[in-house]
C-alpha positions in Angstrom: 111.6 -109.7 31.0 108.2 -109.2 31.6 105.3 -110.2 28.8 102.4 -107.7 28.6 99.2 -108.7 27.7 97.2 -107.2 24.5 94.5 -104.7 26.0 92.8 -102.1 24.8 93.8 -98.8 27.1 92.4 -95.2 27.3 94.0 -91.7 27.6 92.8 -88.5 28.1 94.8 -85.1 27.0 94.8 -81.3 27.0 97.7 -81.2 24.7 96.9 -81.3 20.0 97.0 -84.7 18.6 99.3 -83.5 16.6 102.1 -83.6 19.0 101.7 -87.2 19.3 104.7 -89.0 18.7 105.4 -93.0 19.2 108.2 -95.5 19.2 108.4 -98.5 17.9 111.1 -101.6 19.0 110.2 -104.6 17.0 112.3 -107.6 17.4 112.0 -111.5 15.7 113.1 -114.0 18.4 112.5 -116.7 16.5 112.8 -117.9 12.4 109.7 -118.6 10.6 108.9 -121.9 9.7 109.0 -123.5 5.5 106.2 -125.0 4.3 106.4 -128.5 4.5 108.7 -128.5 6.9 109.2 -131.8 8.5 111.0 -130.9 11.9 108.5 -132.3 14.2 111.1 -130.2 17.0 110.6 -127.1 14.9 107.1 -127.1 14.8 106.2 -128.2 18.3 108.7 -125.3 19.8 110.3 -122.7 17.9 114.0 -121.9 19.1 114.4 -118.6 20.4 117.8 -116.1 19.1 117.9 -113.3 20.9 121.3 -111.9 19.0 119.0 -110.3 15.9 119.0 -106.6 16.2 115.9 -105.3 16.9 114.2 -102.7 14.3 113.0 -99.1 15.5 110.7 -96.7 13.7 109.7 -93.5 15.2 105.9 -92.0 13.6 104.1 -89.0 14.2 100.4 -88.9 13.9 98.6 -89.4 10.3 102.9 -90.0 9.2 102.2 -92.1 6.1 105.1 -95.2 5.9 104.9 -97.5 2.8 105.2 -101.5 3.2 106.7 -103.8 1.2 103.7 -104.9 -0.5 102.2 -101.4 -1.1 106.0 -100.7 -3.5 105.7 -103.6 -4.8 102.4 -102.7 -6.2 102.5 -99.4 -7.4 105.8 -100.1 -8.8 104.4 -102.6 -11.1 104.2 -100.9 -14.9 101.0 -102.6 -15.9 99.2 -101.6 -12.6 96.5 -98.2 -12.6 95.5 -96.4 -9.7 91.8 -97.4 -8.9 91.2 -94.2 -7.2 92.9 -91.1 -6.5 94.6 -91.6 -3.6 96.2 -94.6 -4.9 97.5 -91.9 -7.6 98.5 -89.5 -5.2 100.7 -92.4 -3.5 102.0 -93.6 -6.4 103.8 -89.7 -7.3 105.0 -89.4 -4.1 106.9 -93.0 -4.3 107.9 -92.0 -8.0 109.3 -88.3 -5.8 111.3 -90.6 -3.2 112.9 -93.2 -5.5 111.0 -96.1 -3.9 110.2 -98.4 -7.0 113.7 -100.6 -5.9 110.6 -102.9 -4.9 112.3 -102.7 -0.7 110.0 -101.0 1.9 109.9 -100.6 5.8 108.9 -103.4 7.4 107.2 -101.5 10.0 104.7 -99.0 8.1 101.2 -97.7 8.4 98.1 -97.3 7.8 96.6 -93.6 8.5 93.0 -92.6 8.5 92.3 -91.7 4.7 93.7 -95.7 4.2 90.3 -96.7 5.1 92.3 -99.6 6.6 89.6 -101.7 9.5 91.6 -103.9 12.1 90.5 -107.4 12.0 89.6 -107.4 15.5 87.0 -104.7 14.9 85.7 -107.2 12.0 85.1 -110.4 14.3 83.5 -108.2 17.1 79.8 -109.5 17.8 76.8 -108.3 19.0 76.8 -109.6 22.6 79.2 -110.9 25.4 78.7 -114.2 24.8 81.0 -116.3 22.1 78.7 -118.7 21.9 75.8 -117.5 20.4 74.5 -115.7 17.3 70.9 -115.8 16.3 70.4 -115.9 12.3 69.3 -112.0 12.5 72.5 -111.3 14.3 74.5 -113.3 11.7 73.2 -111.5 9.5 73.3 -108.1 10.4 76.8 -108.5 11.6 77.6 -109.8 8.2 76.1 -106.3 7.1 78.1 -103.8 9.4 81.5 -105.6 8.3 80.5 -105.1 4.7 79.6 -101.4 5.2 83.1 -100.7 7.3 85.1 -102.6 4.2 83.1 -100.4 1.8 83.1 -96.7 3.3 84.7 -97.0 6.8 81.0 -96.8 8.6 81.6 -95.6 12.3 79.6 -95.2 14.8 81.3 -92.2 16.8 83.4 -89.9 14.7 87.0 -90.1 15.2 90.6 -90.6 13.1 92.3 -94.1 13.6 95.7 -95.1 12.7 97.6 -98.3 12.5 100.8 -99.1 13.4 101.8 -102.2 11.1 104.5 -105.2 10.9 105.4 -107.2 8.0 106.0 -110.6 9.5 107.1 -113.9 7.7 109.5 -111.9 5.2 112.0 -114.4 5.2 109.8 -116.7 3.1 108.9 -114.1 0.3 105.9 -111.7 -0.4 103.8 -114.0 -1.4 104.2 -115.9 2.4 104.2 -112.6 4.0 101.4 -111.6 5.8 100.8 -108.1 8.4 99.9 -107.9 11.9 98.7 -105.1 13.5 101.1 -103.5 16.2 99.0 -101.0 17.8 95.8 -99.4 16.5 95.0 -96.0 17.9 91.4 -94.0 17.3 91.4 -90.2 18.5 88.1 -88.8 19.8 86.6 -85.6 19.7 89.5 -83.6 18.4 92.6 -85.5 20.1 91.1 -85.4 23.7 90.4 -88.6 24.1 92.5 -91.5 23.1 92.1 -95.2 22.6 94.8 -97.7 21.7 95.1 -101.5 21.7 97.4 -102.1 22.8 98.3 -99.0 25.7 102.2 -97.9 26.1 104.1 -100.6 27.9 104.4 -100.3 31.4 107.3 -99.5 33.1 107.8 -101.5 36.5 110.8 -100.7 39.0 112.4 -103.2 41.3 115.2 -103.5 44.4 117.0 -106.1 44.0 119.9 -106.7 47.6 123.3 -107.5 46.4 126.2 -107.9 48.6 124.1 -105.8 51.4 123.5 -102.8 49.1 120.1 -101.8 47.5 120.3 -101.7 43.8 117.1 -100.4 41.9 116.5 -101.4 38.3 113.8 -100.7 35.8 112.3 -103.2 33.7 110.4 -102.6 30.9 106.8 -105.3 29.4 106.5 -106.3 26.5 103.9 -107.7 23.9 104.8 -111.3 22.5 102.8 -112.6 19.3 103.3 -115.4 16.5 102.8 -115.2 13.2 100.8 -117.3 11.0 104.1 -119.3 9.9 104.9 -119.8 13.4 107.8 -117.0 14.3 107.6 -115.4 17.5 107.7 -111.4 17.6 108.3 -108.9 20.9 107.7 -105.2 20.6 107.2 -102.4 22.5 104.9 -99.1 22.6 106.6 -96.3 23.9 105.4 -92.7 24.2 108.2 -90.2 22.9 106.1 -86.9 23.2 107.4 -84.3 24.9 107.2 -83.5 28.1 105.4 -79.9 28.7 107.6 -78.3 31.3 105.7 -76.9 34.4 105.3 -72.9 33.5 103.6 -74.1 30.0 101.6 -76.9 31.8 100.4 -74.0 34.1 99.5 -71.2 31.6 98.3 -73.5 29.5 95.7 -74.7 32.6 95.0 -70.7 32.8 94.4 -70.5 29.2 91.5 -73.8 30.1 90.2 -72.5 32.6 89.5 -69.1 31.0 87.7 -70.8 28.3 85.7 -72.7 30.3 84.3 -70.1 32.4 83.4 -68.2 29.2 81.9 -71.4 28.0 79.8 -71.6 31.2 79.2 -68.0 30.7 77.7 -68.0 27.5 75.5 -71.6 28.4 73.6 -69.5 31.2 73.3 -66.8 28.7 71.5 -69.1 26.6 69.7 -70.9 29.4 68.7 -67.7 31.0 67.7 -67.2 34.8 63.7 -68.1 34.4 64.4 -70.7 36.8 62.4 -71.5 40.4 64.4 -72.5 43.0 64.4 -75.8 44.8 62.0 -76.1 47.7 63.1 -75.7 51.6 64.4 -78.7 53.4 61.1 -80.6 54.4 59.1 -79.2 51.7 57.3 -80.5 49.0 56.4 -78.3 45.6 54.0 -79.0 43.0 54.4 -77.8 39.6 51.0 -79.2 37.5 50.4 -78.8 33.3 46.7 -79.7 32.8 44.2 -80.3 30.5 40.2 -80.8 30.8 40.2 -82.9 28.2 35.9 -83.7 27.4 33.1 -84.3 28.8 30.9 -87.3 28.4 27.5 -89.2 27.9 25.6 -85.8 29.5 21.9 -85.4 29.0 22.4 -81.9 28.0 23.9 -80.0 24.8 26.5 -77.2 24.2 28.3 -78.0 27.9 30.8 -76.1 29.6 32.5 -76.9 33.0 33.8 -74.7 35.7 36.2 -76.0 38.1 37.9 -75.0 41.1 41.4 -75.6 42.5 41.4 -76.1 46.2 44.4 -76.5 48.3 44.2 -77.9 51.6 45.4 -76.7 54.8 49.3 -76.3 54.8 49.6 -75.5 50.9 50.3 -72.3 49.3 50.7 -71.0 46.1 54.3 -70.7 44.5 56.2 -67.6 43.9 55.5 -65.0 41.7 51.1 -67.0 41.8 49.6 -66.1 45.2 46.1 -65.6 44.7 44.0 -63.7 47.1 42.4 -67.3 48.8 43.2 -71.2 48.4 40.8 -71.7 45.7 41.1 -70.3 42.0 38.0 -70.3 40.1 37.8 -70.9 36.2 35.4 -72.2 33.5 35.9 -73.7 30.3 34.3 -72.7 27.1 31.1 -74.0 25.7 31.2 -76.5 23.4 29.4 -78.0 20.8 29.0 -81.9 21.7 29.5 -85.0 18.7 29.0 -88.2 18.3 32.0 -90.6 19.9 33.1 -93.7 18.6 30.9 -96.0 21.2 27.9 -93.9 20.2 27.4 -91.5 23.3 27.5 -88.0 23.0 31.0 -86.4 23.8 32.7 -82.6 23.9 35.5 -82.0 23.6 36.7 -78.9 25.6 41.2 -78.6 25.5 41.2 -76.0 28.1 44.7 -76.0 30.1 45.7 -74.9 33.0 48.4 -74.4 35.5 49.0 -74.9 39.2 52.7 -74.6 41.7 52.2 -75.0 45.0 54.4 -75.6 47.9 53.8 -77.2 51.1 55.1 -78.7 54.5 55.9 -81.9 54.1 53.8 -84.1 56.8 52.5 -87.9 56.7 49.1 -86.3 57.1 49.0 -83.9 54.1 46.1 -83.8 51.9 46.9 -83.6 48.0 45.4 -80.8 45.9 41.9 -81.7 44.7 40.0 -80.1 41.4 36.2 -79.8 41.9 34.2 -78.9 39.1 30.3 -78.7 38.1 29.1 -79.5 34.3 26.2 -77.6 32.6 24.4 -77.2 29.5 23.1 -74.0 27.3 20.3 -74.5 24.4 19.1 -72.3 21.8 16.6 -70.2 24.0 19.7 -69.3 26.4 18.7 -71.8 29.3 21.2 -72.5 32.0 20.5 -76.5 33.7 23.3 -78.1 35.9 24.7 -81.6 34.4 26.7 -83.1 37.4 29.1 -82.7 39.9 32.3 -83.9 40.6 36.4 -83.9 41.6 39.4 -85.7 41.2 42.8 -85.4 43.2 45.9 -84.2 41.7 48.1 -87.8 41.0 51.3 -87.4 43.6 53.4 -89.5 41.5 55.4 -87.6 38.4 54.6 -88.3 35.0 51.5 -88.0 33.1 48.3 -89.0 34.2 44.9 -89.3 31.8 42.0 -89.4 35.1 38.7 -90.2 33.8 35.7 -89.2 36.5 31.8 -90.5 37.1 29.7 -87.2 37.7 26.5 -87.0 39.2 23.7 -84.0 40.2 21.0 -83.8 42.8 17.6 -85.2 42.3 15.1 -82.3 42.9 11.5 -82.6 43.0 8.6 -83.1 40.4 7.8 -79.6 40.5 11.9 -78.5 40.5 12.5 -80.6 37.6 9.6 -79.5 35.7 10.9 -75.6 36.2 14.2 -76.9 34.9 12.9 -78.8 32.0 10.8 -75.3 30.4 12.0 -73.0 32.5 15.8 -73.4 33.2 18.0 -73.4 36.1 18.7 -76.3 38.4 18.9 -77.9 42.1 22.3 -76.5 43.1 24.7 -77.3 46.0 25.2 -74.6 48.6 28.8 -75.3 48.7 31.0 -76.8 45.5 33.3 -78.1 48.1 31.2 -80.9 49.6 31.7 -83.0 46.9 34.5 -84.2 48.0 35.1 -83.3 51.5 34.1 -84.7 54.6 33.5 -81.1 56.7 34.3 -77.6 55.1 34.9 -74.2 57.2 32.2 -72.3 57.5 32.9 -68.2 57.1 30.0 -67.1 58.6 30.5 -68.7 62.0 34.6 -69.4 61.6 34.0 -73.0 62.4 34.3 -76.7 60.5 31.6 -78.5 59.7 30.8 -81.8 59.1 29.1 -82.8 55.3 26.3 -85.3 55.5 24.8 -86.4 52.1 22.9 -89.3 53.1 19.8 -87.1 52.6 20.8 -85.8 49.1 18.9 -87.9 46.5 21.2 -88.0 43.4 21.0 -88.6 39.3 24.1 -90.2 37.6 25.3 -88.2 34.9 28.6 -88.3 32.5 31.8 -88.3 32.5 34.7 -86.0 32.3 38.4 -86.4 31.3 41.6 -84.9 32.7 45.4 -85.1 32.0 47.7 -84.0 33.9 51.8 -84.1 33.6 52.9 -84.0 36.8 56.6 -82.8 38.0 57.0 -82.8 42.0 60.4 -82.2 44.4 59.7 -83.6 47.6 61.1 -86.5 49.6 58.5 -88.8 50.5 54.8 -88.8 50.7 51.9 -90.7 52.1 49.3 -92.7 50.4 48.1 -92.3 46.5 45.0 -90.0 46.7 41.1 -91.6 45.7 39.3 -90.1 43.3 35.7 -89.9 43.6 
């Protein structure tokens, strides 16, 4: 014989709960002790009899079985039902004949019961049993209070338990229960958990007289009761068996209804979807914002911007613009006063980028270039500053504040600006950030010097992006300037 020890186990099925049927073999090896008992003998090591007959019960799932106690009090005359289930249990003893005052010693408690195992009570809030802070105390404290009161759980599920009146022998009154097996069923009987799991079932050889013999043996769970008796039992699993042609229409039948499951989930998801980039390719997919502009001498600002891929990138499907560069500009907008005191607009324009690219150690990231100018009252057009910023590589989102600046022009130049309008301009937006741009006219790359370009500080200007990128690796985080 083989003791089993007390776990909690986990089963999985296809098949109703309903079906579920368990058995039951409790036997009492040993007699419980008297109070006050003086046999030093006794008490040190109870004497085993194996010659009583052990009890069976066979339930089905939710199978209601009355205990001792639970006659005993709703046979009492002077006793009213505090709610109505204890009424409804009370009419069906009264329909069996039950008020002798005898009830099974094996019995249960199903789900409407409201019974909590005692095990589930003393649970705590971490691994360790050695520690509880005063918070934990109490909140502990709490969520036993709340599952006494109205059966809190977390997860919803039906539980059952399996229960044993031990310590009869003494009277009611010394009689106390002990939980055989509790079992909780999961998202409509699919999922099982039960503490403890069906006894295993071990088989052995044994060579007698030069002849194999084979034997099964089955564990058993062992536990004492409070007045010291010592109780075996098993958990056995009497459902039955689905024989192979149901087992396999009853796969075809699952199957069916998972494919129409799938079915109607890419209904609802839809085929909107890119695909995943080539192997060694890196895509891009960018949600933007330019968020406000800053601290600018000038009034009623608007910004254009341009996107600019670098060699190697190209727009995604479906957005293939007729060059690398998209042009926009954002609306103009009224500055106010910011919480620091400088000026500040605020613009909200979004926009969107998805590129794709070769993945290489030299690939340049996406840059955004952009100029700033103002509009007043009379309709005059003056540049505020320049500037870019690099798309983040890294996922996520990003809030990129840039410093802008403008070129210096002359007295004369900034006089015209001043009364006239209009502004010193760069020939080509791009140099703001690049080191050499290609030059149309003669198909070649030049280099861009600004060491000559007197400049003015100006404001600055806010982006976000939320970034979302499938690639494998990439170099170093881009600089913005």
């Amino acid at each position: 014989m083989s003791i089993q020890s007390v776990t909690t186990s986990f089963y999985r099925s296809h098949d109703p709960i309903q079906h579920l049927k368990i058995r039951i073999t409790l036997c009492q090896l040993s007699t419980p002790r008297r109070p006050g008992s003086k046999d030093l003998d006794e008490v040190a090591s109870p004497k085993l009899d194996v010659s009583q007959e052990p009890k069976v019960a066979t339930f089905d799932w939710q199978q209601k079985v009355f205990s001792t106690r639970e006659v005993a009090k709703y046979s009492d005359p002077s006793y009213h039902p505090q709610h109505p289930l204890e009424e409804l249990y009370k009419q069906q003893l009264q329909g069996l004949g039950r008020y002798s005052g005898a009830g099974e010693e094996i019995f249960t408690y199903v789900d409407k019961d409201c019974f909590v195992d005692e095990l589930d009570l003393r649970r705590t809030l971490t691994t360790g049993s050695y520690e509880l802070t005063p918070l934990g105390e109490r909140y502990l404290k709490a969520v036993q209070q709340r599952e006494k009161n109205a059966l809190y759980r977390q997860a919803p599920f039906e539980a059952m338990c399996i229960m044993a009146t031990v310590d009869g022998d003494l009277g009611l009154e010394l009689a106390s229960e002990h939980v055989l097996c509790s079992i909780k069923s999961y998202q409509n009987g699919s999922y099982l958990e039960m503490r403890p799991g069906f006894n295993k079932l071990s088989v052995y050889t044994r060579d007698r007289d030069r002849s194999v013999q084979s034997f099964q043996q089955q564990h058993r769970y062992r536990f004492t009761s409070p007045q010291g008796a010592v109780y075996e039992y098993t958990v056995e699993n009497l459902s039955e068996t689905v024989q192979k042609l149901e087992a396999d229409r009853e796969e075809t039948i699952l199957k069916e209804l998972h494919s129409k499951e799938m079915a109607s989930r890419q209904n609802l998801v839809g085929e909107g979807f890119s695909f995943a980039p080539d192997v060694g390719s890196v895509r891009l997919h960018v949600l933007a914002e330019l968020v406000s502009a800053k601290n600018f001498e000038g009034h009623n600002l608007y910004c254009m911007y341009d996107i600019h891929l670098p060699h190697g990138w190209s727009w995604g499907r479906g957005k293939r613009p007729t060059s690398n560069s998209v042009t926009s500009c954002a609306q103009v907008t009224a500055d106010v006063e910011s919480q620091d005191g400088g000026p500040i607009a605020f613009f909200g324009h979004p926009f969107e980028m998805d590129v794709v690219a070769r993945e290489a150690f030299d690939l340049s990231w996406p840059k955004v270039f952009l100029h700033v100018h103002s509009c007043d009252m009379w309709d005059r057009h003056r540049l505020e500053g320049y500037g870019f910023v690099d798309v983040p590589n890294t996922p996520g989102s990003h809030s990129v504040t840039i410093s802008t600046w403008r070129p210096e022009g002359t007295i004369r130049e900034e006089m015209f600006s001043y009364f006239v309008g209009g502004s010193v301009q760069l020939e080509d937006l791009r140099s703001v950030g690049l080191a050499a741009v290609h030059d149309a006219e003669h198909g070649s790359t030049r280099p861009v010097n600004r060491y000559a370009v007197k400049t003015v500080a100006a404001g600055a200007v806010t982006f976000r992006f939320h970034v979302i990128t499938q690639r494998s690796t990439m170099g170093q985080s881009p600089s913005n300037g």
